[in-house]
N, C-alpha and C positions, 0 to 999 in steps of 0.2 A: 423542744422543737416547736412546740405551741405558736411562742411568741417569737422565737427566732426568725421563723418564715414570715409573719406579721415583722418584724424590724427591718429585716432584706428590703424590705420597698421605703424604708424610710417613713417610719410610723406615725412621726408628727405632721406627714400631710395630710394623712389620712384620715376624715372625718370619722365622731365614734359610728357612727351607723355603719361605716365601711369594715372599722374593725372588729364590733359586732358579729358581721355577716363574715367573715375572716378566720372567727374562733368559730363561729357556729360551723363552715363549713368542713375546717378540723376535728372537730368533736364527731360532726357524721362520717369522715375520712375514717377516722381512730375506730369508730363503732364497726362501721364493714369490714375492717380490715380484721375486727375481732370478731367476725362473723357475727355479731347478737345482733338482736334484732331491737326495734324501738320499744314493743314490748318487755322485754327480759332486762331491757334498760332500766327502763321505769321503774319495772318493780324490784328490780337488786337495788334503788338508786332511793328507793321510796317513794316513787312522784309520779304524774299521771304522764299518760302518752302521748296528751297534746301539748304538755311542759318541754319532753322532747324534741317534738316537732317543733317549737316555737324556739329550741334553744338553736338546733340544727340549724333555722333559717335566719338567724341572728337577733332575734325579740327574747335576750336574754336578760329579764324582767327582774328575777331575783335573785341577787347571790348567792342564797342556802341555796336554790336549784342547780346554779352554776359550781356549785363546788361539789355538790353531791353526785353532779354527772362526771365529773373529774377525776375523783375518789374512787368511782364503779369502776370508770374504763382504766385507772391507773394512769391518770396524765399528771398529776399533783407535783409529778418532778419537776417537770415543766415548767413551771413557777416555784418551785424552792429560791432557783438560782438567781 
């Protein structure tokens, strides 16, 4: 569902900072909705809690951090397909 709601709008218009902030604000959706918090993130995830917040707001800087918040909250399916 990740990318799926990112494709709905027609993803090639869309500059990468918009889909940046698109995924970032997925990942915070995914996170509240599993209740945990940015904290509990981090540290299941390995990585600090402004990694978080920086991923949340779409300043997703590095892959390993990008995949290891994906991993935590179980979105990895999401991208399988």
């Amino acid at each position: 569902m990740l990318l799926n709601a990112i494709i709905m709008e027609n993803i090639y218009t869309l500059s990468d900072i918009q889909i940046q902030k698109k995924i970032g604000e997925k990942i915070k959706t995914t996170r509240l909705k599993q209740n945990i918090t940015q904290d509990s993130l981090a540290n299941s995830a390995s990585i600090s809690r402004s990694s978080v917040q920086k991923a949340e707001s779409g300043e997703i800087k590095s892959f390993d951090t990008f995949l290891r918040i994906l991993r935590t909250l179980g979105m990895l399916e999401e991208i399988h397909h």
